[in-house]
FIZALUM-632278 format. One line per field, with one value per residue (C-alpha): residue number from 1; residue in three letters; x, y, z. Coordinates in nm, 2 decimals. Layout:
<rs>
k = c(NUM / ...)
r = c(ALA / ...)
xx = c(X / ...)
yy = c(Y / ...)
zz = c(Z / ...)
</rs>
This chain:
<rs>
k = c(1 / 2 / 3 / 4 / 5 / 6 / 7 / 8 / 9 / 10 / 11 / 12 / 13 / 14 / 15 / 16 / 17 / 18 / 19 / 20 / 21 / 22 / 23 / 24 / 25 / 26 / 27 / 28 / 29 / 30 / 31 / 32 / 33 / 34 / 35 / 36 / 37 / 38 / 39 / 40 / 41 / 42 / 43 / 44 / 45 / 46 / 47 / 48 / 49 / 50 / 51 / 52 / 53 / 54 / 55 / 56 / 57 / 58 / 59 / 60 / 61 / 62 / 63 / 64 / 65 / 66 / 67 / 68 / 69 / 70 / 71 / 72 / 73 / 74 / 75 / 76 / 77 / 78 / 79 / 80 / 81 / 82 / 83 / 84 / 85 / 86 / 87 / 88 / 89 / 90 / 91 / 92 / 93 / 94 / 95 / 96 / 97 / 98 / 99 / 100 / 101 / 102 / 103 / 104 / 105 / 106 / 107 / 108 / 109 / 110 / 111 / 112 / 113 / 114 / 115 / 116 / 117 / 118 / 119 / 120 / 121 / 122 / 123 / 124 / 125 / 126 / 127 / 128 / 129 / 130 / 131 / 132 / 133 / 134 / 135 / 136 / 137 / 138 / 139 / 140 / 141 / 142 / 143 / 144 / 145 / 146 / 147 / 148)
r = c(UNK / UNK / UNK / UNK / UNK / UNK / UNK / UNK / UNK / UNK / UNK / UNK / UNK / UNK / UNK / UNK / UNK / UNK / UNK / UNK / UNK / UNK / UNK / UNK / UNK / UNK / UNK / UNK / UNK / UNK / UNK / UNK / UNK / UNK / UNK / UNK / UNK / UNK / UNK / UNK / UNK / UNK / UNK / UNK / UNK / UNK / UNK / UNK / UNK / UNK / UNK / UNK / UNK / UNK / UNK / UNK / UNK / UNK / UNK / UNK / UNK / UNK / UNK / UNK / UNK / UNK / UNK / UNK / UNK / UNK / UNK / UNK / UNK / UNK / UNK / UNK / UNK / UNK / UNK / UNK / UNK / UNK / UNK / UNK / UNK / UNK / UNK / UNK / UNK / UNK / UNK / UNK / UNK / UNK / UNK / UNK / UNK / UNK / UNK / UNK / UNK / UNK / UNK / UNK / UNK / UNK / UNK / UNK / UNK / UNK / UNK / UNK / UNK / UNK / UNK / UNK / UNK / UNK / UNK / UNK / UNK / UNK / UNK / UNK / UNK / UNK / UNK / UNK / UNK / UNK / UNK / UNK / UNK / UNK / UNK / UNK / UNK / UNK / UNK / UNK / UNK / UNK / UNK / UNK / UNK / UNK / UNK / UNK)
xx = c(0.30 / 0.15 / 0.04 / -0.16 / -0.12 / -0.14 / 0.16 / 0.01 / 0.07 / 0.41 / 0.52 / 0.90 / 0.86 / 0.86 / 1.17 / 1.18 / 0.83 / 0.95 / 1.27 / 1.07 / 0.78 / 1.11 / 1.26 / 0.95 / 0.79 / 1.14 / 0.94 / 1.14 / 1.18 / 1.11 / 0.75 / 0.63 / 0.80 / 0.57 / 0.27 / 0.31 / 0.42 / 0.11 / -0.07 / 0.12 / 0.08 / -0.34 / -0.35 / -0.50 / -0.65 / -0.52 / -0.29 / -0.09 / -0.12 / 0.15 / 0.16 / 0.45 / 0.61 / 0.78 / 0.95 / 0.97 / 0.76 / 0.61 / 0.32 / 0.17 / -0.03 / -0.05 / -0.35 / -0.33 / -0.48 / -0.39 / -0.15 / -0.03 / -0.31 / -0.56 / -0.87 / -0.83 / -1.15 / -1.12 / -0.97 / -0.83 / -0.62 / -0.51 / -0.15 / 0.15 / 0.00 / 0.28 / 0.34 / 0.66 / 0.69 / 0.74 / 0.43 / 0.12 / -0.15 / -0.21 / -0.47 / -0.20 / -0.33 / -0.73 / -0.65 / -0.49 / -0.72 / -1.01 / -0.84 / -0.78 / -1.12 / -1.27 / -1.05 / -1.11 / -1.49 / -1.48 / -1.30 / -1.56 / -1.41 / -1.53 / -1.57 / -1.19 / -1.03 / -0.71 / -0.56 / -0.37 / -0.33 / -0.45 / -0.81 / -0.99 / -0.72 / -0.96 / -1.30 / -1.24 / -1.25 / -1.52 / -1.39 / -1.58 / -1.38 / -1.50 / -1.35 / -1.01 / -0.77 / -0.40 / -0.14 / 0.08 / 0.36 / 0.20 / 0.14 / -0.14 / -0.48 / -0.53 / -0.78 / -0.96 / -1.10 / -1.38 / -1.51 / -1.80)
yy = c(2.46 / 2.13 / 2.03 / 1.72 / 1.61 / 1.31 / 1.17 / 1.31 / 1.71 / 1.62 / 1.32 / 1.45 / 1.30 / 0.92 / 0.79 / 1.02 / 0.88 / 0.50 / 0.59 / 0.71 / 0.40 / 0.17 / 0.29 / 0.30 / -0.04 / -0.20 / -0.29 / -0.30 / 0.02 / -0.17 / -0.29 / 0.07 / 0.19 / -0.02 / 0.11 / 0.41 / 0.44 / 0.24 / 0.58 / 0.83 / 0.67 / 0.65 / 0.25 / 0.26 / 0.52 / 0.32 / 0.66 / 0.78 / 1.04 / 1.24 / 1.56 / 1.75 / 2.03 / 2.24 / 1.94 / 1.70 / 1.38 / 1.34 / 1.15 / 0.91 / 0.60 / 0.47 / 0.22 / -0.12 / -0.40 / -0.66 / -0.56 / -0.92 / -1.13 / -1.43 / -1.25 / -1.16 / -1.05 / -0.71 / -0.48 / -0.21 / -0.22 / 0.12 / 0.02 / 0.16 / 0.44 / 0.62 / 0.94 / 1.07 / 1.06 / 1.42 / 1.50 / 1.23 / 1.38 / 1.63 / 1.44 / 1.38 / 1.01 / 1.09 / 1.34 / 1.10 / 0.83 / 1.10 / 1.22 / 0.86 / 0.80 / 1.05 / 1.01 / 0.66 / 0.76 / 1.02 / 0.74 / 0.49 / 0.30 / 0.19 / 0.06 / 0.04 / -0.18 / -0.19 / -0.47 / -0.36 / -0.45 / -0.15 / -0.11 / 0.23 / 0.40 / 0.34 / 0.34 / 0.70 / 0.82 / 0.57 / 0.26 / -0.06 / -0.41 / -0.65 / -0.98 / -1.15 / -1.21 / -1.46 / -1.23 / -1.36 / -1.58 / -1.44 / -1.67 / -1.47 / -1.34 / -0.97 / -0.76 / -0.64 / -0.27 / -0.16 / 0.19 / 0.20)
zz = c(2.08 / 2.03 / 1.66 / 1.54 / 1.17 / 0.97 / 0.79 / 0.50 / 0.57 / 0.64 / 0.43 / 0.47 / 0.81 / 0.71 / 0.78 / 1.12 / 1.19 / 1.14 / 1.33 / 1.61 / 1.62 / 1.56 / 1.94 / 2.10 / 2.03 / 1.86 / 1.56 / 1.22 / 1.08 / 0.73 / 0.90 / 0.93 / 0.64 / 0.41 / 0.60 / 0.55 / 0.22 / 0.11 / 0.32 / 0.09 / -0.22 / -0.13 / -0.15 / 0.19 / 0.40 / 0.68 / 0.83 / 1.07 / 1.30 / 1.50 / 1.76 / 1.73 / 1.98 / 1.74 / 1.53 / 1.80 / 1.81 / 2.12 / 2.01 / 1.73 / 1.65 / 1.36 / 1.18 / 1.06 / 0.88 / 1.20 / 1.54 / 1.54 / 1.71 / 1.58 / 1.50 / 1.14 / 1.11 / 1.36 / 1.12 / 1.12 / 1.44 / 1.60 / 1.68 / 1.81 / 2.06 / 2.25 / 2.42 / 2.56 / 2.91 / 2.97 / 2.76 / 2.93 / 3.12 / 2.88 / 2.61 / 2.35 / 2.29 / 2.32 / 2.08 / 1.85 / 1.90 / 1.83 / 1.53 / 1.40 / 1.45 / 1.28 / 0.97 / 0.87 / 0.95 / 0.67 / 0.46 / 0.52 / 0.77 / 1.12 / 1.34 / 1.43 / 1.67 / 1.91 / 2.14 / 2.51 / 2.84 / 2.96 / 3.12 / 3.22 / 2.94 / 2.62 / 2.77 / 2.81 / 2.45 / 2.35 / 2.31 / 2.42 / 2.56 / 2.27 / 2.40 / 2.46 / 2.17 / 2.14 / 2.05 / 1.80 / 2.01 / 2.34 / 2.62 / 2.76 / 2.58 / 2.56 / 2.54 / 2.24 / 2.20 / 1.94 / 1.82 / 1.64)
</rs>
C-alpha cells in the first residue's frame, strides 16, 4: 500500500531519504542533508515529500530555495522529482507535486517554481512554462515551470 508523508512524520528517515536522492540524481548526500535538517528543525517550511510502499522509497521531491540555475528571483524550486521505474504511470509524482503544493500554500508560500526538460509532464497538474532559464554550468537553457 502506497503512503505519502512529509519528512516531518517520519524524520528517522533522513539519512535514507538523502541516500536515496544521492543515487538518483548523484547529488552530495551532504547537499540534501542540510536541507532537510533546516525542514526538521522548522527554519524553513521548504519540505520534503516521499511515497512509500511499505518502507520502500519509491518516490520523493524535495523543495528548494534555487535548483542550480540564474534566476535567483524564482524561488522556491520543486527539485529532485523521481519515481521508481517499476512504480510510474500510477500518479506518484502528481501526487507529490500536489501535496508539495498545497503545503507551502498553507505555509504562505507560492507560487512555487521547477526547471526540466520535460514538456506535457507538468502542465498536467497545473503548472504553467514561465520562460527559459541557464542552468548552472549547462550549455543549453531550460525550461522554467510556475504554480501559482
Amino acid at each position: 500500500m502506497l503512503t505519502y508523508i512529509t519528512l516531518r512524520e517520519r524524520p528517522e528517515l533522513e539519512q535514507a531519504v538523502a541516500e536515496w536522492f544521492h543515487s538518483k540524481w548523484g547529488v552530495p548526500e551532504g547537499a540534501y542533508l542540510e536541507c532537510m535538517d533546516e525542514y526538521l528543525s522548522g527554519k524553513t517550511e521548504y519540505g520534503w515529500y516521499l511515497c512509500l510502499d511499505g518502507t520502500e522509497i519509491v518516490g520523493g521531491l524535495g523543495v528548494i530555495e534555487n535548483d542550480f540555475h540564474d534566476r535567483k528571483d524564482l524561488y522556491p524550486n520543486v527539485c529532485a522529482v523521481y519515481t521508481e521505474e517499476d512504480y510510474r504511470k500510477q500518479g506518484i509524482a502528481g501526487a507529490l507535486l500536489n501535496m508539495a503544493v498545497e503545503d507551502l500554500r498553507a505555509h504562505g508560500v507560492s507560487p512555487v517554481y521547477l526547471v526540466t526538460d520535460h514538456t506535457g509532464f507538468y502542465e498536467r497538474y497545473g503548472w504553467e512554462f514561465l520562460c527559459m532559464v541557464q542552468g548552472d554550468g549547462e550549455p543549453d537553457m531550460t525550461r522554467m515551470y510556475i504554480h501559482r
